[in-house]
C-alpha positions, 0 to 999 in steps of 0.5 A: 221017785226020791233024788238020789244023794249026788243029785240034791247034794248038786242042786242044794250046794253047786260048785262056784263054776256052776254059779257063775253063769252069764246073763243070757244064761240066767235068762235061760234057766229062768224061762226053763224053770217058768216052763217046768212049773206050768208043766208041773202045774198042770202034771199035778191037776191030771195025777194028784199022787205026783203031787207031793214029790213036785212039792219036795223038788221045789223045796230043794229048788228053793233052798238052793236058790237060797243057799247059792249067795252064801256058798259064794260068799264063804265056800261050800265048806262052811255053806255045808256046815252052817246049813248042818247047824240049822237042821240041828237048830230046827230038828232037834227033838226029832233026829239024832244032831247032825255033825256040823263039819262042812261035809254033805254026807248022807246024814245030812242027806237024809236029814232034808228029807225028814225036814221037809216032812216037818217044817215049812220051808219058811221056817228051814230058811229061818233056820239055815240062817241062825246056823250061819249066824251062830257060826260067824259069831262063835268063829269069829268073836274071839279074833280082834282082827276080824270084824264079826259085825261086817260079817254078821251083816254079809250074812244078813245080805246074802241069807236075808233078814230073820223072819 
């Protein structure tokens, strides 16, 4: 069963009420999701067919995971559109660019589906972090009274180093 736009828009950019959350709260969902995987572990053994969505749902996992630092360190807005200009750094050759304007729109929506089908998930971090980076700098190297270099390395904290 596919998730639906709403549900992977959600999970891959949450809104900064739903990243804040208190310690208990992240040792909640950290037991929850430790639960959820051996459950999924075990579903995967007994039907191999639902396999390959468990596969998918924890890429989206995953990259909102990886994603949630850079949305709180520069918005949604420009999470989107950084996140945008790495499925186009990455996909290219296989779908028509994304427009990179910071709005999760069913392009982009379809977009992760196709990426996935492609890519490791190695990789589309990679990506996601040369969109960031990319953007910083063609953003923000003209402006003296911005110090690209400080954000550039903001970028590397949050995003982790290129791989």
């Amino acid at each position: 069963m596919e998730k639906d736009f709403k549900t992977v828009s959600k999970l891959l950019f949450p809104d900064e009420q739903a990243l804040s959350k208190t310690p208990t709260q992240k040792f909640e969902e950290q037991l929850r999701n430790r639960l959820h995987s051996m459950r999924t572990e075990r579903l995967s053994i007994l039907n191999p067919v639902a396999d390959e969505q468990n596969n998918l749902d924890e890429n989206y996992t995953e990259i909102a995971s990886f994603i949630r630092n850079h949305v709180l360190s520069v918005g949604k807005e420009q999470a989107v559109k950084d996140f945008q200009t790495g499925l186009n750094f990455l996909h290219k050759d296989l779908l028509e660019p994304l427009k990179e304007d910071g709005n999760f729109g069913e392009k982009t929506f379809k977009a992760i589906y196709e990426i996935f089908k492609h890519y490791d998930i190695s990789l589309i971090k990679n990506a996601i972090r040369k969109g960031a980076l990319s953007n910083t700098l063609i953003d923000t190297s003209s402006d003296k009274k911005i110090n690209t270099n400080a954000l550039l390395n903001q970028i590397q904290n949050n995003l982790g180093g290129i791989r």
